[in-house]
C-alpha positions in Angstrom: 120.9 111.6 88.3 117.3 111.2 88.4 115.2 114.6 88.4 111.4 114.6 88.4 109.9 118.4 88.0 106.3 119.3 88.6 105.0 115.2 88.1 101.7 115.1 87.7 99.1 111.9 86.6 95.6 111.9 85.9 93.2 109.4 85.1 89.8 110.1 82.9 90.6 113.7 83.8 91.0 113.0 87.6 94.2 114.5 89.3 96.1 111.8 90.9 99.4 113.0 91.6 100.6 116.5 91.0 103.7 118.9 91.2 105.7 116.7 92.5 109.4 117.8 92.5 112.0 115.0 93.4 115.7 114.4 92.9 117.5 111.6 93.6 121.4 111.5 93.5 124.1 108.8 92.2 123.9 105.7 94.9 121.6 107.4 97.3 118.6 105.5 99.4 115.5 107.5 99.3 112.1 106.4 100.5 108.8 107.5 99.6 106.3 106.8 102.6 102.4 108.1 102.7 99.0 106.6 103.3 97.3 104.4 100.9 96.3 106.2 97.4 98.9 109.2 98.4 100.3 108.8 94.7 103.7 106.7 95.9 103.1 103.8 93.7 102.2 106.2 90.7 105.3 108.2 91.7 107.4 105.2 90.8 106.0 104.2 88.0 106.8 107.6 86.4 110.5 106.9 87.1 110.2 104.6 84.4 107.8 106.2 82.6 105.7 103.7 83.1 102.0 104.2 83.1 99.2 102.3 84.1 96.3 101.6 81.9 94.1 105.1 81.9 97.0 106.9 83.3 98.4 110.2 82.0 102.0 111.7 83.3 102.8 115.3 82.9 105.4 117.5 83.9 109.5 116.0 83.1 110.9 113.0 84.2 115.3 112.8 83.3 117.6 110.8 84.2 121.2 112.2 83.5 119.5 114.5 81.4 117.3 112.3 79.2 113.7 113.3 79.4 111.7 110.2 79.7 107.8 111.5 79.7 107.4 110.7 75.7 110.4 109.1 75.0 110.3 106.3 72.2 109.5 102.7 73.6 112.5 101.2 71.6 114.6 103.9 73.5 112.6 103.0 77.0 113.5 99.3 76.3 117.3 100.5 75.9 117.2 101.8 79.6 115.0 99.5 81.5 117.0 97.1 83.3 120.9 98.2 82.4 120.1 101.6 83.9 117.3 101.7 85.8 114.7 98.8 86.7 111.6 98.7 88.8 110.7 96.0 91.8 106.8 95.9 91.7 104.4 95.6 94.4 102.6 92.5 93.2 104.9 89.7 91.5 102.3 87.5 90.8 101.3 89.9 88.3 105.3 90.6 87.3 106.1 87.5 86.3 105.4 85.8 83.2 103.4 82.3 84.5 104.7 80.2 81.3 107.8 80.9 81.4 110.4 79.2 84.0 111.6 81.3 86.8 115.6 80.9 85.2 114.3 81.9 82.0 112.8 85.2 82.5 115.7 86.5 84.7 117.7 85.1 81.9 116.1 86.9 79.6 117.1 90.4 80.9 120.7 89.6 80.7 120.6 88.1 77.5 118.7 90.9 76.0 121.2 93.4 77.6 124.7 92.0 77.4 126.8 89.7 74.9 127.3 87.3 77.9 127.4 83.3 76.5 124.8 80.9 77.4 126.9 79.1 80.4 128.0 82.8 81.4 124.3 83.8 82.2 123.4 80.7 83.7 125.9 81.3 86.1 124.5 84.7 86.7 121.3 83.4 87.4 122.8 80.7 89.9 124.7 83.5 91.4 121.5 85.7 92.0 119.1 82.7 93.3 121.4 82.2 95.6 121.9 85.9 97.0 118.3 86.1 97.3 117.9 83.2 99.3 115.9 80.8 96.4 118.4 78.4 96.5 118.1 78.3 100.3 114.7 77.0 100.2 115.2 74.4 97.2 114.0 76.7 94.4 115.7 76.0 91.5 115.8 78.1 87.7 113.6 75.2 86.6 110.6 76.4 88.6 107.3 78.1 87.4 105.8 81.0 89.1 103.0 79.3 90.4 104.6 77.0 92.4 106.4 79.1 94.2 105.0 81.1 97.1 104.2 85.0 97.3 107.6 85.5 99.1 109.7 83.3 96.9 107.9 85.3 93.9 109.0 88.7 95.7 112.4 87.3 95.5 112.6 86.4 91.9 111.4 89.5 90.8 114.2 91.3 92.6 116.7 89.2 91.5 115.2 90.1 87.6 115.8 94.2 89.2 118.9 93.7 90.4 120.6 91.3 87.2 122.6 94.4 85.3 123.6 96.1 88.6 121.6 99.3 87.3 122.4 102.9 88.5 119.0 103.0 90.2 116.5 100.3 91.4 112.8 101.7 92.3 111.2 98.9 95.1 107.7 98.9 95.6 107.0 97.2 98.5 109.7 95.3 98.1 109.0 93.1 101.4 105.2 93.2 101.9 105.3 89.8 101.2 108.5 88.4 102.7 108.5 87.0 106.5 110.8 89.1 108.7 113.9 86.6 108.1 113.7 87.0 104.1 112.8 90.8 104.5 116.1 91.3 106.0 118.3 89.8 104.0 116.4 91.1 100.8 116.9 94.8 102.2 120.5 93.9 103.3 121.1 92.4 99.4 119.4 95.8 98.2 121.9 98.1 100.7 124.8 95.9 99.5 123.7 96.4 95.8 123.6 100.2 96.6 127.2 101.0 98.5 129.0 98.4 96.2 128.1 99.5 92.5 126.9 103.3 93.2 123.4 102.3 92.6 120.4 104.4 93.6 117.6 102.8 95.3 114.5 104.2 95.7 112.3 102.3 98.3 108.3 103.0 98.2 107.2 101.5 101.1 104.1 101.8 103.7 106.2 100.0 106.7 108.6 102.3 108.8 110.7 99.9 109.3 112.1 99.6 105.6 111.7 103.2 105.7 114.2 103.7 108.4 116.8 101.9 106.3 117.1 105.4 104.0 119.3 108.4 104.2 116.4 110.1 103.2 112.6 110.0 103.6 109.6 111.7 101.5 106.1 111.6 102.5 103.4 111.7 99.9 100.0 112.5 100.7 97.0 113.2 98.2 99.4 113.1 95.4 101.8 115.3 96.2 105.0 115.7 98.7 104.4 117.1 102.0 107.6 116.9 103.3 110.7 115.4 102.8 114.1 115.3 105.2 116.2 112.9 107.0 114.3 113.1 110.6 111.1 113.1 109.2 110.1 110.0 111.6 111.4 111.9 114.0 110.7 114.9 114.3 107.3 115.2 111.4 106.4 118.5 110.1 103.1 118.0 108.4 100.0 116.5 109.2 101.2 113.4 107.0 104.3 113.0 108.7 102.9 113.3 112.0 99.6 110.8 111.4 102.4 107.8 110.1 104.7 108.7 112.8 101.8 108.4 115.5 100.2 105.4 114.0 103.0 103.0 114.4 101.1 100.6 116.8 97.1 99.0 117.6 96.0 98.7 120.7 93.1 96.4 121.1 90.7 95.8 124.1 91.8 93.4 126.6 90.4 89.7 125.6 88.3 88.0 128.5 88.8 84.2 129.4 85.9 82.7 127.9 84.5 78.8 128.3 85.9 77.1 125.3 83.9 76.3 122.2 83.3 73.6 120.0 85.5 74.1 116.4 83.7 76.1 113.8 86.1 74.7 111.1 88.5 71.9 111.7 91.6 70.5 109.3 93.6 67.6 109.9 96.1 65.7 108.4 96.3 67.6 105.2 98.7 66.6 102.8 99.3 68.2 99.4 101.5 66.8 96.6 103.6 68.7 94.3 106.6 68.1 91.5 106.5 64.5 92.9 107.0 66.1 97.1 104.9 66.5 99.4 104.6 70.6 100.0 102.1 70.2 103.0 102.8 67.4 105.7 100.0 66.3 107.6 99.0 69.9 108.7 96.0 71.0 109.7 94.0 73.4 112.2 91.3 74.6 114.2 89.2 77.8 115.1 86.0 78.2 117.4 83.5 80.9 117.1 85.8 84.3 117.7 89.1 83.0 117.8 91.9 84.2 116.3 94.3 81.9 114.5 98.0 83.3 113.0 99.6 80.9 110.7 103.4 82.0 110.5 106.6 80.7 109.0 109.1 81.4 106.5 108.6 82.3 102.8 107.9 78.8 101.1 106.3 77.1 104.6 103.7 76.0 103.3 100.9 78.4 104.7 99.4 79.5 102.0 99.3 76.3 100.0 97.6 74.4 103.3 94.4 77.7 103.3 94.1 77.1 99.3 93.9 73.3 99.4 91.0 73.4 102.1 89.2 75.7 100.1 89.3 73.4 97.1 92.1 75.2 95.1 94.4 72.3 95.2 93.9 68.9 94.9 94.2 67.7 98.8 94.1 64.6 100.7 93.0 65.3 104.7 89.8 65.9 107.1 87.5 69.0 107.3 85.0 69.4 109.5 82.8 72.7 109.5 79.9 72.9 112.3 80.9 69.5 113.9 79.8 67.9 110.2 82.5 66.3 107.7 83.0 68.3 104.4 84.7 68.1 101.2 87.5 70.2 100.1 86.0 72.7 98.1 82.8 72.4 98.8 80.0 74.8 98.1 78.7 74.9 102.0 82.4 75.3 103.4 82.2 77.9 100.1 79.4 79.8 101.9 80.7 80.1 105.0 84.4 79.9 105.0 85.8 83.4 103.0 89.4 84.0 101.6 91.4 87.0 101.3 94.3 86.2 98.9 97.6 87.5 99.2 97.9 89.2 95.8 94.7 91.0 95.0 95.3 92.0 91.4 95.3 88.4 90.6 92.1 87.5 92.5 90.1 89.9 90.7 88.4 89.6 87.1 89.7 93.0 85.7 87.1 93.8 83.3 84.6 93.3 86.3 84.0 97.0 88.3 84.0 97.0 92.2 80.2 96.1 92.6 80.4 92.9 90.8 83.9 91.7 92.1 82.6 92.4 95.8 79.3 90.8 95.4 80.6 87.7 93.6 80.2 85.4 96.6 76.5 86.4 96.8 75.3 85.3 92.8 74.2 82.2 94.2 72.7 83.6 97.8 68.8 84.3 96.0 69.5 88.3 96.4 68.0 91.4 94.3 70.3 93.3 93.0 69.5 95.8 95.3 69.8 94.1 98.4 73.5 93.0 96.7 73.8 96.4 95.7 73.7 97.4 99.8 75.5 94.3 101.1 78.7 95.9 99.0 78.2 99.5 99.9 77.9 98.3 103.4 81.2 95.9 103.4 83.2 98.3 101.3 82.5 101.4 104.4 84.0 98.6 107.0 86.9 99.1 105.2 86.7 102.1 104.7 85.7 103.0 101.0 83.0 104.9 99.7 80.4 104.4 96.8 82.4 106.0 94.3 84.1 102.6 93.9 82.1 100.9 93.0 82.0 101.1 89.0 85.6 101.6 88.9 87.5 98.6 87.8 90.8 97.3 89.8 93.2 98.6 88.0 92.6 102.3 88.9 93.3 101.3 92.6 97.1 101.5 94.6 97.4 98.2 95.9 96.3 99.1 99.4 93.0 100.0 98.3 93.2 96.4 96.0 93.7 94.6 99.3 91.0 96.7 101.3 88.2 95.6 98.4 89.7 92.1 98.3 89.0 92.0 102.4 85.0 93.1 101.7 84.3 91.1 99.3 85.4 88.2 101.9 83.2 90.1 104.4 79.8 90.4 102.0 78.6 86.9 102.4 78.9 87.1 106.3 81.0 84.1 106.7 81.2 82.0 109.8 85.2 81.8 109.0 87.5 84.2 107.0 90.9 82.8 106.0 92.9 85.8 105.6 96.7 85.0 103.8 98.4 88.6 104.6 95.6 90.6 104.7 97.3 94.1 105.9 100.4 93.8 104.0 99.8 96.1 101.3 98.0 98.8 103.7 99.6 101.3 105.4 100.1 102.0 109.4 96.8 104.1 109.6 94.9 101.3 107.7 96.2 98.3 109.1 94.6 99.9 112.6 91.4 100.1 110.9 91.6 96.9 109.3 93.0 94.7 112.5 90.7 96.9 114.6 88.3 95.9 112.0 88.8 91.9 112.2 88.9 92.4 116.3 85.5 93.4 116.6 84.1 91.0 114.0 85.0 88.4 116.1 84.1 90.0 119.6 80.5 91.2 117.7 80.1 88.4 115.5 81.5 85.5 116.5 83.8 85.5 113.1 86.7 82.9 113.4 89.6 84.1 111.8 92.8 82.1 110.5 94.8 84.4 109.2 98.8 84.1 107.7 101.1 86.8 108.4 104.3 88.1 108.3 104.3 90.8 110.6 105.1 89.2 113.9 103.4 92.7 115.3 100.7 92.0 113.8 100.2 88.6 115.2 101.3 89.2 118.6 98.5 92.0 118.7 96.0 90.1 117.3 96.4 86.4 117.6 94.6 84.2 120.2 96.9 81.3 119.3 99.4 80.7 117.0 101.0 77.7 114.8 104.3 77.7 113.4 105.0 75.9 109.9 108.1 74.4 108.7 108.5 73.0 105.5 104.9 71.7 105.0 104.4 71.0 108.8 103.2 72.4 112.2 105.9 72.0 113.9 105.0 74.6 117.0 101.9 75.5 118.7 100.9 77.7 121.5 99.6 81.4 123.0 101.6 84.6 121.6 103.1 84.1 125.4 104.3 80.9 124.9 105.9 81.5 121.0 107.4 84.7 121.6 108.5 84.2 125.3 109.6 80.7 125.0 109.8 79.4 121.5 111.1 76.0 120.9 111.8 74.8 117.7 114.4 76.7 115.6 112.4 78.4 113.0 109.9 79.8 115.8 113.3 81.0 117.0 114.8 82.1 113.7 111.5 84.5 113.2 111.4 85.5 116.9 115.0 86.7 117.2 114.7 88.4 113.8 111.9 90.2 114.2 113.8 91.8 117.9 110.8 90.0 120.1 113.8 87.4 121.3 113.3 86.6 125.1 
């Protein structure tokens, strides 16, 4: 159904991705798997014939024979959606932010089909539902900014999904989804598949969602180095073999130390939105070198309780940094209390290259230039990117990279605190070692405190000196990774336990 022969993409006569050689038949699950900047993103976007600002394809792309690489937009436009459509890694910048969440899956069907106004809006009922919107209160009626990253991920699948195409290309489809959500998005996206004969094509850095595929292809430097069905298994190249060893982090052993006083403590923070509150007298704590994991499902409340503290929404609540009272938003808890956002495309100015975007929290720190210039080279090798970043702009980046430059530009002002919401979701097995092994000895060196929201239960079990559940705008559980996932209380800390297969 879909052939792509001898793919190739460059940018400003860089090679990107090349001879790539892929076929994908009539309602079969394929997933492409590979490290950070291995060309899987770019691969996808070819499938649509779709490229990125800067970006050249070559080679063919055809799907049931019609060559796509320089086909007319109109012609495009006829087969995005009814035939094949495209989940994409970062919703925030999928969505249009004016328009109401009903409206712009509406849109697709009414652009598509000869379906009446109540006939659609029934669609669109139907397919907030399946994906769980409904579940959590979200309604057609909503923006995109009001939603969170997960309920964002959702909408934008149920936009893929509207005209039951023959093929569906997800990238990333659940980087952003809690492991509840993620399940029943993947298990919508199966269901999709073995009902209507539709292909899915799953681009994805986390095994897991891999595993869910009768066939796996790893990409690495832009090209495929191996594809089969027990390629987890039993890897044949390098590739295969460095993502099938890299599948968990060990850290050191944490020592028992005398407790210390709070670095940064939140109470009682409420935030108001659409006439509800959204956050319920929440709040937090973390000393020097403590590790903090906020969890909870998709729509919690997480992320909008980290924002507010940092000034982003209008609040009401406590904060005390250094044992002194602050203000929301204010340019001392601005100093030393750093966020990595969730969605790094949208975080960044993109007409700014790397070196200004990382050294933004530093225009107001009395630097040279050149003592800015060497903060950023020396935040950007913690994370393991070079100097020749640093006059590229964000666009020319995979998401993983995205995320590892939003994550050092947090680190460049050398923050007492870093607030981290996801911060190895868009990074592969091999990176999110570097990265976690990264944050573990910033706070045994430095004394960083870390507050950090995450999905990945893994993750958090690994890395987390305490952890606080949230439930529709509250905490409603507290405790050690021993305590939540050995004896959880409250039902969502169950819910996410038992789903994620830590259950006692």
């Amino acid at each position: 159904m879909l052939q792509l022969e001898r793919l190739s993409a460059t940018a400003g006569g860089t090679p990107l991705v090349h001879d790539v050689t892929l076929r994908i038949r009539p309602g079969e699950r394929a997933a492409i798997v590979g490290a950070s900047g291995s060309g899987k993103s770019l691969t996808a976007r070819a499938m649509l014939g779709l490229p990125p600002a800067g970006v050249t394809f070559g080679g063919s792309v055809r799907i049931d024979g019609d060559e796509l690489l320089g086909m007319p937009d109109r012609a495009l436009a006829r087969l995005r959606g009814p035939v094949i459509s495209m989940v994409f890694q970062e919703p925030a910048t999928a969505l249009n932010p004016v328009k109401r969440i009903g409206a712009q899956i509406d849109e697709i069907i009414r652009l598509h089909s000869d379906s009446s106004a109540a006939e659609r809006a029934r669609t669109v009922m139907g397919l907030l539902d399946k994906t769980g919107l409904t579940d959590a209160g979200v309604g057609p009626e909503r923006y995109p900014h009001q939603l969170s990253g997960g309920q964002r991920q959702r909408v934008a699948i149920a936009i893929a999904v509207a005209l039951s195409p023959r093929l569906v290309v997800a990238d990333e489809p659940t980087s952003a989804l809690d492991a509840v959500t993620a399940q029943r998005v993947l298990d919508l996206l199966e269901a999709l598949t073995a009902e209507r004969g539709t292909a899915l094509v799953l681009i994805t850095h986390d095994l897991a969602v891999a595993r869910r595929a009768e066939r796996i292809v790893v990409m690495a430097d832009g090209t495929i180095a191996e594809t089969g069905t027990e390629v987890l298994a039993r890897p044949q190249s390098d590739a295969g073999r460095a993502l099938a060893g890299s599948r968990h982090v060990t850290l050191p052993p944490r020592t028992m130390t005398t407790p210390r006083a709070p670095v940064l403590e939140v109470a009682d923070v409420r935030v108001r939105r659409g006439g509800r509150e959204v956050v319920r007298g929440a709040g937090f704590q973390v000393a020097p070198g403590e590790r903090v994991a906020l969890v909870g499902g998709s729509g919690s409340g997480k992320t909008t309780l980290v924002r507010a503290v940092l000034g982003l929404l209008p609040m009401e609540g406590r904060i005390t940094l250094s044992g002194t009272p602050v203000p929301a938003g204010s340019p001392v808890l601005r100093r030393d209390a750093q966020m990595v956002f969730q969605d790094p495309a949208t975080s960044f100015n993109p007409r700014h290259a790397v070196l200004r975007v990382v050294t933004e929290p530093l225009f107001r720190a009395g630097l040279s230039r050149a003592e800015r210039r060497e903060r950023a080279v020396a935040a950007l090798a913690r994370v393991g990117l070079g100097t020749e970043v640093l006059a590229r702009k964000p666009h020319a980046f995979s998401g993983g990279q995205r995320q590892r430059i939003a994550i050092a530009r947090a680190l460049v002002a050398r923050p007492k605190v870093v607030l981290a919401d996801e911060p190895v979701s868009a990074l592969d097995a091999a990176l999110r070692g570097q990265i976690i092994s990264l944050f573990d000895r910033l706070s045994r060196e430095d004394g960083l405190g870390l507050v950090f929201i995450a999905h990945d239960l893994a993750l958090v079990r690994t890395l987390a000196d305490r952890i606080l559940v949230m439930d529709d705008g509250a905490v409603v559980e507290s405790g050690t990774p021993d305590d939540i996932f050995g004896r959880p209380r409250h039902p969502a800390t169950k819910a996410l336990v038992e789903e994620a297969g830590d259950g006692p």
